[in-house]
Structure formats: C-alpha cells, structure tokens
C-alpha positions in Angstrom: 83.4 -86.9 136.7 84.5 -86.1 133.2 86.8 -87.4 130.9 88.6 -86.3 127.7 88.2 -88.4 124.3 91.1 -86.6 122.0 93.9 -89.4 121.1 95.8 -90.4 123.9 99.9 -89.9 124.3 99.2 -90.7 128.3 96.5 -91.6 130.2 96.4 -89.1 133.7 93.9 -89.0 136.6 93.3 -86.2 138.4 91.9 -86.4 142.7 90.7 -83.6 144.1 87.3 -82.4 145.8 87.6 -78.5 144.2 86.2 -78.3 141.1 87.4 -75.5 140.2 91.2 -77.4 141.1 89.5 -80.3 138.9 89.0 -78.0 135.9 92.5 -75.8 136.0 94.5 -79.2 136.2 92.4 -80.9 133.5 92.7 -77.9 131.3 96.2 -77.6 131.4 97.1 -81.1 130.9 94.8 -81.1 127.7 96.4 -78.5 126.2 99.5 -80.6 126.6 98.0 -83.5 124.9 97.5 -85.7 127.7 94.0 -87.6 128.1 92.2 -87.0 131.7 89.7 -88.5 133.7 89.1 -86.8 137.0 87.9 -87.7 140.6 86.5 -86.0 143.4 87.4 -88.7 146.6 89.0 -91.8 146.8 85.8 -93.7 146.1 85.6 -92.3 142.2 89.6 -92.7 142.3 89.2 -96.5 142.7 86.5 -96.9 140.2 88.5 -95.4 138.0 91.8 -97.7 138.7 89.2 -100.5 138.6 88.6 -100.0 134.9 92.2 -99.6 133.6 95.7 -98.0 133.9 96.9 -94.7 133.8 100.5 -93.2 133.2 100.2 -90.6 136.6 97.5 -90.1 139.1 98.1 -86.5 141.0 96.1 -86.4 144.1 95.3 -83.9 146.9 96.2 -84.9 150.4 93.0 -83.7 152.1 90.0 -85.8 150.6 86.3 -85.7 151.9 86.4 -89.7 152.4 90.2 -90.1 153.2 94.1 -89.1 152.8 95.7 -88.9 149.3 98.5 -91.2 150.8 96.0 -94.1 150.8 96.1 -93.8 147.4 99.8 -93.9 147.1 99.7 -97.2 149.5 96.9 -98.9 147.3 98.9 -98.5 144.0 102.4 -99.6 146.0 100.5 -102.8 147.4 99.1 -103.7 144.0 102.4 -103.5 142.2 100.8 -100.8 140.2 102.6 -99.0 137.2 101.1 -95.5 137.8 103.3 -92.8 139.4 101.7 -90.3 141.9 102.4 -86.4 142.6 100.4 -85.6 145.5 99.3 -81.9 146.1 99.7 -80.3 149.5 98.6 -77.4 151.4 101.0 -74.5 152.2 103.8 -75.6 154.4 102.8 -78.5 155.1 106.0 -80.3 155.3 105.3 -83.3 157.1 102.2 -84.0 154.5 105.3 -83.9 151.9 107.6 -86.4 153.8 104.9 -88.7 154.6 103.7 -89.5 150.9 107.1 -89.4 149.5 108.1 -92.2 152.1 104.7 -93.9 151.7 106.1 -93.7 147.8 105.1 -90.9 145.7 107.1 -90.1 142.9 106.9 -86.0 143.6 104.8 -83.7 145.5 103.4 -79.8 144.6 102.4 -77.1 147.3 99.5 -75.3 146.8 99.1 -72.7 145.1 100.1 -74.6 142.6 103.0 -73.3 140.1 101.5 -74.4 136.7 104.9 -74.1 134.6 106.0 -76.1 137.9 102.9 -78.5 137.4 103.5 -79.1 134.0 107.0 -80.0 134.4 106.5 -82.7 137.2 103.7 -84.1 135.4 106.2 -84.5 132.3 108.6 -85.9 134.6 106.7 -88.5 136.1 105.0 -89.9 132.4 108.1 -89.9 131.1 109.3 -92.4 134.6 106.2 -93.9 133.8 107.2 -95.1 130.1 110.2 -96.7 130.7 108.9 -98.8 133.3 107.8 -101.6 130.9 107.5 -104.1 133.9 107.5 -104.1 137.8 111.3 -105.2 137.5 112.2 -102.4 135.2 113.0 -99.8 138.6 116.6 -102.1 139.3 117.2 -103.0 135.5 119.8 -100.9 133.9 120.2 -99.9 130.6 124.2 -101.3 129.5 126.1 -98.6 128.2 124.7 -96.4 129.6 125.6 -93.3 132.0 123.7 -94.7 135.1 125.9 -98.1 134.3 128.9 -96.4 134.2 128.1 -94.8 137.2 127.6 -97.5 138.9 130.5 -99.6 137.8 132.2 -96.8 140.2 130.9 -98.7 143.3 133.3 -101.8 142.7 133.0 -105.3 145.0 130.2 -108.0 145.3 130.2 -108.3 148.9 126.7 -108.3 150.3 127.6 -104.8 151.6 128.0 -103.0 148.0 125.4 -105.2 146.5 122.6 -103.9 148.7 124.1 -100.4 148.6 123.3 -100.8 144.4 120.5 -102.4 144.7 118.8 -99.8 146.7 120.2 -96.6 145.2 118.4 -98.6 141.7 115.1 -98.4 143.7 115.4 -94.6 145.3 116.8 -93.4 141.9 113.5 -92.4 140.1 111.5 -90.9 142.9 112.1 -87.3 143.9 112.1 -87.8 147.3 115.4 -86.5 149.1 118.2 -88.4 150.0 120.6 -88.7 152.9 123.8 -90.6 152.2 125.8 -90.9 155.5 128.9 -93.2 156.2 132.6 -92.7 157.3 135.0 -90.0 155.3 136.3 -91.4 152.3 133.5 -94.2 151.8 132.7 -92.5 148.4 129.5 -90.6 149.1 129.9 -88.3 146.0 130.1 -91.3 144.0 126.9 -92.7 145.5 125.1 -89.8 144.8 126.0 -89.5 141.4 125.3 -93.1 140.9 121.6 -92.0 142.0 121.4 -88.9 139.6 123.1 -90.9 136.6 119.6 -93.9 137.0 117.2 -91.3 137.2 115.0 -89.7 135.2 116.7 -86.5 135.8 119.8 -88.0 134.1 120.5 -85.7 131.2 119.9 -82.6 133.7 122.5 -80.7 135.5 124.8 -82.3 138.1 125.6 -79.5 140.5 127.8 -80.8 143.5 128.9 -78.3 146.5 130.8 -78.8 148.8 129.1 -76.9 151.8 132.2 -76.8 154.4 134.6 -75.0 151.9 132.3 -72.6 151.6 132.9 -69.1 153.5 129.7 -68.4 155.6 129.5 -64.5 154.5 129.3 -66.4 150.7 126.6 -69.2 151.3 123.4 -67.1 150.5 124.8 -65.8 147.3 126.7 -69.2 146.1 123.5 -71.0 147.1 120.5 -68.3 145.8 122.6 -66.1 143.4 122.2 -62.7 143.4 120.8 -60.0 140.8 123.0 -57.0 139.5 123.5 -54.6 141.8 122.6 -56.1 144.9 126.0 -55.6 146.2 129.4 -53.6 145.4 130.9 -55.2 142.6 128.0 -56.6 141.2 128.0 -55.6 137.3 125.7 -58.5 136.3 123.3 -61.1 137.7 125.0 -64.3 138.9 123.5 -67.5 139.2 123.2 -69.7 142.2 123.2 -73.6 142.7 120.0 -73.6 142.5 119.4 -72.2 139.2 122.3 -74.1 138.0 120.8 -77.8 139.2 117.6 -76.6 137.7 115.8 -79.9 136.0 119.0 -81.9 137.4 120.5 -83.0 141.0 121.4 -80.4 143.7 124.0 -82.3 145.8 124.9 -81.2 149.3 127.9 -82.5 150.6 129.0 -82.0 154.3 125.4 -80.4 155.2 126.3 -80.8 158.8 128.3 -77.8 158.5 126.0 -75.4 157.6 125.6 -72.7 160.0 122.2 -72.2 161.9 121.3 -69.6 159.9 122.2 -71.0 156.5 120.0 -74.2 157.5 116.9 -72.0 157.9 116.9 -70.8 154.5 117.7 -73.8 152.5 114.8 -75.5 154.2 112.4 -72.9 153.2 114.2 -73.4 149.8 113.6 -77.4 149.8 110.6 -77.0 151.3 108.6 -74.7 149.0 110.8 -75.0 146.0 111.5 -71.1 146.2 114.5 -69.0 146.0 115.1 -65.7 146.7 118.5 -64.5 145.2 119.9 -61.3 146.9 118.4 -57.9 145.5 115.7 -59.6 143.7 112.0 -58.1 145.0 110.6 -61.7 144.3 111.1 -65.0 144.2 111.4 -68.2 141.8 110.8 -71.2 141.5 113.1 -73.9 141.3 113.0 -77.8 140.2 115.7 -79.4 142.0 116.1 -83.0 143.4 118.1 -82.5 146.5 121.1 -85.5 148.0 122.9 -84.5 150.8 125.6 -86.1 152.5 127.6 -86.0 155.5 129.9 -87.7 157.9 128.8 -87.3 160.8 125.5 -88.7 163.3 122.9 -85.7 162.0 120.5 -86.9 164.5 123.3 -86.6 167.4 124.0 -82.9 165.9 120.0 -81.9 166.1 120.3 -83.0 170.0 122.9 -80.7 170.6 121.3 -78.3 169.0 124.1 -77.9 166.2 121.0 -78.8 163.4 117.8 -78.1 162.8 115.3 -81.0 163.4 112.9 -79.7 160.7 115.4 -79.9 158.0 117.2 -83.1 159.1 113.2 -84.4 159.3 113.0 -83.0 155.4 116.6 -83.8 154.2 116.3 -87.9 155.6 113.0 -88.8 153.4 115.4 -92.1 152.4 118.8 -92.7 154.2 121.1 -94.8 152.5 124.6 -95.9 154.9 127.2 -96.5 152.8 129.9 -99.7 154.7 133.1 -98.4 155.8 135.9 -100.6 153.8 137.0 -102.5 157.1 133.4 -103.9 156.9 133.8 -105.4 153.2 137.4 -106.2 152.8 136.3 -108.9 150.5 135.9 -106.2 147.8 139.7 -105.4 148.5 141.4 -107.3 145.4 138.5 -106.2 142.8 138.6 -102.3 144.5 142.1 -102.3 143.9 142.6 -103.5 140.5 139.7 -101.0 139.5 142.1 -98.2 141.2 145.0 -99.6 139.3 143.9 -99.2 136.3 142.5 -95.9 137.1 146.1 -94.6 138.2 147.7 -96.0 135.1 145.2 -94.3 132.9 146.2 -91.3 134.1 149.9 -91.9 134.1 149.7 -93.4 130.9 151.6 -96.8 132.1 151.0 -100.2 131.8 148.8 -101.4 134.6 151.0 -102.6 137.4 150.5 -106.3 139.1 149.8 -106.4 142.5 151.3 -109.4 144.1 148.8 -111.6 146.6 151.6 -110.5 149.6 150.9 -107.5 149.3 147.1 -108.0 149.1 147.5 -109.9 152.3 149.2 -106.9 153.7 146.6 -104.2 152.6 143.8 -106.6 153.9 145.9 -106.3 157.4 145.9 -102.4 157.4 143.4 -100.6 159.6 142.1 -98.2 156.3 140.8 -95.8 158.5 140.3 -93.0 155.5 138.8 -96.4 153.5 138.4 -95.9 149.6 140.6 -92.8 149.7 143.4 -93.7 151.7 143.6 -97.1 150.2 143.9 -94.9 146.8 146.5 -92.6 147.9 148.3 -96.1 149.1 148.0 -97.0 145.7 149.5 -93.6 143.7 152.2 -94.1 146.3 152.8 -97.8 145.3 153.3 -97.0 141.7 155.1 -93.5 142.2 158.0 -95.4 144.2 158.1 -98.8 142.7 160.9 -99.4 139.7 159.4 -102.8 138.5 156.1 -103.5 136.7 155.4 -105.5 140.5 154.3 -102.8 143.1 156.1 -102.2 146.6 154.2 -102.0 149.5 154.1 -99.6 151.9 152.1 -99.3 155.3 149.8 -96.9 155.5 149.9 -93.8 158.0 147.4 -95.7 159.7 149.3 -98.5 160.2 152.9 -97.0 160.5 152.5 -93.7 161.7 152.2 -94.6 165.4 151.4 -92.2 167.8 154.8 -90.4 168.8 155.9 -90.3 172.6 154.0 -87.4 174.5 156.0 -84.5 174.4 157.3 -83.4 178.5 156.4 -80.3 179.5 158.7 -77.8 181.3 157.3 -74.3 182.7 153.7 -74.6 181.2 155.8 -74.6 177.6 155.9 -78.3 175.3 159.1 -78.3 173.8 159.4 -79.6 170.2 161.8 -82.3 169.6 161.9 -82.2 173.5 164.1 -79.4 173.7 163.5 -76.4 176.2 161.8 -73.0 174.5 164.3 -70.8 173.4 164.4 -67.2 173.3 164.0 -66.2 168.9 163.9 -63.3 167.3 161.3 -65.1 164.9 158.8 -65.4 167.1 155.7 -66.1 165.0 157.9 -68.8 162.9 159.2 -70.3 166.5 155.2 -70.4 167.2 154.4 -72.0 164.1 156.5 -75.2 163.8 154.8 -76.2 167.5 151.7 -75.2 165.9 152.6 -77.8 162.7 154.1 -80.4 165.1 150.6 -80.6 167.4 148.6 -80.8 164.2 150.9 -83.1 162.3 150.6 -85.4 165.5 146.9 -85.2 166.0 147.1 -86.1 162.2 148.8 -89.3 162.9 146.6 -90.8 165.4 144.1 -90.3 163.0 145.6 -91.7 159.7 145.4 -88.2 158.7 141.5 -88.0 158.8 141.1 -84.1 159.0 137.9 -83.9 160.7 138.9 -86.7 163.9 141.8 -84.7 163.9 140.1 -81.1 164.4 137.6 -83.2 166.8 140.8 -84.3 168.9 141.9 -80.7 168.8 138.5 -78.7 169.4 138.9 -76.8 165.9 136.1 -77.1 163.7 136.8 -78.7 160.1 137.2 -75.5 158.3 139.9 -74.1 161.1 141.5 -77.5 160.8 141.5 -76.8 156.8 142.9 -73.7 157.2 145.6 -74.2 159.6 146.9 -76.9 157.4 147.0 -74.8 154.5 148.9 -71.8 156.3 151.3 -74.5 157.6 151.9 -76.5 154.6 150.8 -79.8 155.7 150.6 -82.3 153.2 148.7 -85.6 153.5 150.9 -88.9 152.9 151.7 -89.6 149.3 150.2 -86.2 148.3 147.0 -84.7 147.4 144.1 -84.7 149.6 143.8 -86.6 152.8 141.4 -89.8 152.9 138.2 -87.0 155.0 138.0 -85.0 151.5 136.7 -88.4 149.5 133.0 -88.3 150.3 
C-alpha cells in the first residue's frame, strides 16, 4: 500500500489488485492535487475506512477476496460520507447496473478513459463536499434552481410528496432514470426537477423528444455527423450527445424508438461512446441519461417491440409519477399555481376561481391530467368577462361518445347521409377521414396516443394525420398526450 503526503484538497482511495492499475490512477489523481491511499482487496480497503474518511473511494469489481459492490454496501449500511465509482470490465453491463442500484455514485469501463476518469472523479468530490451531513442528499438549497424546479411539482398529497422526496435522493447519483406514468402527468418536469438537484446542475439540459423524430434522422440528431458525411453536409454538426455533454441527456417517449435505433443508443449508454456519421473513430461522451415514457416498457420487451438489454440498462431507478385522479387533493393548490402561470403570460390580474367550480373540476374524469386540466384553465380565462372564471366541462366529460355511424353498402356515411358521387374525391375522403379521428379523439378526451391505439395507427401516423387534417385539440394548443 502507499500513500501520498502532499497537502490534501480531498482525500481518495483507490481498490484494485493491478498494480500497475494502482499506479496510473494514483498518478493521475496526484497530479490533480488530490491525496491517495491505495488498496489491493477488500481487506486493505477496510483497514483503510477503519482509520478515517475519504471524499471517493473508486473500486474494481473483480477483487481477489470479493466483489467491489460489497464495498458500495458496507459504506451504504454505515451511513458513510464517501462516494464510490466502481471500475468494470468491457461490456459488462450487468456489473454496471448492479453497483449503481447497490448505490454507487458512477461507474468507468475498462480501459479506462483518463480525461473520462478525471472528470468523474471531479464529479463525485465535488458531490462529496456538499454533503455536510447524512441529511444533506433531500435538503435543498432556497433560491435555488433545483428549488425552483421543484416548486414545479405543486400539491402535498402523500402522492407528490414521495414523488419529491425520492427524485431528492436519485438526484446526485449517475445512475439512469426511468420516469413512467400516464400522458400529461408532467414527466419532463420530473426530470428536470432531477437535473436542476444534481450535481450536474450548471451543465447542459438537452431534452428530445424521440417520437417526433423522423427515423431516417435519429442517428444523426442523436450522434451528429462530421462534414461531408452526407450531401449537403458543409460542416460538422453536433449531436445530443455532444450537446448534453457534462449535463442531462433526456429521452422522452423511448418506447418509440425503432429496433434499430435502440441498439445503438445502448452501445452509446452502455460504453459512453459515440460514433457520429463519417467520423473513422469514436468519442467519448459524459452524459447522465432520464428517459421517459407512457407506456408499460416491460409489456413492450415481451412483445418484442423493445429490447430487454436496454430496458434492463435504461430502469437502474424507476420513478412512477400518480396520475391526477389519484391526488385530487392537490387540485385547488395545482390550479391556483396554473392561474397564476396563465395570467403571467397574459399579463392579467390573476382570476378567482370560485369553490363551485372547484367542486366541478374535482368531478371531471382528467383523463389528459395536468395538461388537460391546464388547457381547461386557458379556456376558463379566454372565455370568461368577469375577474370570476366560467366553467366549462372538459372533452372528457362532455364530449360523449357520438352515436355509431349505420353503415350502408360497406360505406359509413358522415352525418348519416348515403356516399355521394364528388368530383372532389380526395376532399369527400378526407372529411370521413377527420370525422373517424375526431371521434376516436373524443372517447379519449383527446389523448392522441389511446386514440391511435383505438385506431391501429402508431403515434407518429396519428400525429401526422391530425396535422394534414387540421385537427385542433379543445381550447387550442397541444392535446393533454404531448405534456410528459
């Protein structure tokens, strides 16, 4: 074992049976300034916890007298400050989800990347310091941006206070996150809630939006590409991932990747690696990775619509987020909060919401939850004269399903009216088209993607069939699916 004696900005211990390992990790962290003490097992490790406290510890997984995630559990159990980055062999995935579960701040695949080393290191002593007690992972700074952030997430109901509580607690680590729950819950707001009370807070905030994005496009929009690599192509262009670099990568609607688009971001998560079209090699990357999604990812992986590998890498943590039905207690704080948000903009006083209409909105089905009860809101104030708002039901609630159409000759007739003979034939086609979508729309409360699943369309044929047709959502604007 050796040690280093030069003055001390953080303490570091380094676990790893190579010596060789030992020395090129030591060295580099000295040249940095740190003070190291190295280990070769699990036995020197603990001596060395024994006799006082360090800022990081990085480990290996594979140790001659046990598992580098014993380590991680040993520090968890004894409330211990230190943060660890384990070291894993090539590919091993699994090695990489099990100690970030088990609690490890990052992880690093061998061969190790030292600019890459350097910078997680930095990362974690930097977590490390502002941890001033074993309370200080749910304590938020006032005023700040992660405060702000999540002041978004308005209620008190048990519901949203465990939802804070535990996005506080996943914030600092790098392990990925899944946020799943119904469209319109707010799951862009949860993540960002996450990014804003982490240490990667002053980095980029890249969010994408993975079902808007045309499939021939995902490889460059993801990767980027280098000049030249196709026609058109008079300069490099960055990708998402270069962009999120040292910041938050977040996926929204990742169960609409294609196959062959889930394959190469998992190599991409996995490795930290990028590839961007018409470069000859690739780069790393330092990314934390949220996804979310609306729909039952481990439902899609049995039918074979998702990879299990990536849903296995992309659900290190899981955090649900409770559909509005669940916590209507939060209703009258939510929608004072959303009050004042649409007079902001309007730049009007801040209308009062009488306690009959609360009682009403408290009776509505808010089947597109946050976002629907918003556009209910922009609706309320757009129509009403007084400072009082007017309530109206929502599509949800009085948008009932229409009488089924009768069908004459194999044709449905709109309005119930036999087909006619037009000399407009596409336009004749395109108001049933409208009319069958419209409806399906209804006996949703205009949720786009239960509506494409009534219809057999995927989302993005729903999207663009209610584009070419000119279908607007109730009240305007987006319809409650495109809030997460």
């Amino acid at each position: 074992m050796t040690s280093n004696t030069m003055p001390k900005s953080a303490r570091i211990l380094v676990v790893d049976d190579e010596p060789d390992l030992r020395t090129l990790y030591e060295l580099t962290l000295v040249r940095d300034g740190f003070s190291v003490s190295t280990a070769a097992d699990l036995t020197q490790a603990y001596a060395h916890l024994n006799e006082g406290l360090f800022e990081v510890v990085i480990t290996d997984m594979r140790l001659p007298d046990g598992l580098g995630v014993e380590l991680i559990r040993y520090l968890r159990k004894e409330r211990r400050r230190e943060r660890c980055v384990v070291i894993t062999a090539y590919g091993s995935a699994e090695n990489a989800v099990e100690s970030l579960k088990a609690g490890a701040f990052d992880y690093l695949t061998k061969p190790v990347d030292l600019k890459q080393f350097r910078g997680v290191i930095a990362s974690a002593v930097q977590d490390t310091k502002t941890r001033v007690s074993s309370d200080a992972r749910t304590a938020v700074v006032p005023g700040s941006a992660g405060e702000t952030a999540l002041a978004r997430l308005v209620g008190d109901s048990d519901g949203m206070r465990l939802l804070k509580e535990r996005i506080l607690k996943v914030a600092r680590s790098m392990a990925p996150i899944l946020v799943t729950g119904e469209s319109g819950t707010g799951k862009e707001v949860v993540a960002n809630a996450i990014h804003a009370n982490s240490h990667r807070a002053s980095g980029p905030w890249v969010a994408v939006n993975c079902s808007a994005i045309p499939e021939n496009l995902l490889e460059t929009e993801f990767f980027g590409a280098r000049k030249g690599a196709y026609t058109g192509s008079n300069q490099d262009r960055e990708g998402f991932f270069q962009a999120a670099r040292g910041g938050t990568l977040f996926l929204d609607e990742i169960g609409d990747l294609p196959l062959a688009m889930q394959s190469k971001l998992l190599r991409a998560i996995q490795e930290r690696c990028i590839r961007p079209i018409g470069s000859p090699q690739e780069e790393s990357v330092d990314v934390r990775i949220i996804s979310a999604t609306h729909k039952d990812l481990a439902a899609e992986v049995q039918a074979g619509r998702f990879r299990q590998d990536l849903y296995y890498r992309l659900n290190v943590i899981q955090i649900m987020i409770p559909p509005l039905r669940e916590r209507r207690e939060d209703l009258p704080a939510l929608c004072a909060a959303l009050l004042r948000r649409i007079a902001f903009d309007s730049d009007i006083a801040v209308p009062t919401l009488p306690a009959a209409v609360l009682d009403q909105l408290a009776l509505d089905p808010l089947l597109g939850n946050v976002r629907e009860l918003e556009n209910l809101l922009h609706r309320a104030v757009a129509l009403s004269e007084a400072d009082e708002l007017q309530f109206e039901p929502s599509s949800s609630q009085s948008l009932a399903p229409e009488p089924s159409p009768v069908i004459h000759n194999g044709f449905t007739p709109i309005d119930g009216r036999q087909p006619v003979l037009t000399s407009d034939l596409q336009g004749y086609l395109d108001n049933i088209e409208r009319a069958i979508l419209i409806q399906a729309l209804r006996e949703t409360g205009f949720n786009r993607t239960a509506a494409a699943t009534r219809l057999g369309l995927s989302l993005r044929q729903m999207r663009y069939r209610i584009a070419r047709l000119r279908i607007d959502a109730p009240g305007g604007g987006e319809s409650p699916d495109e809030a997460d």
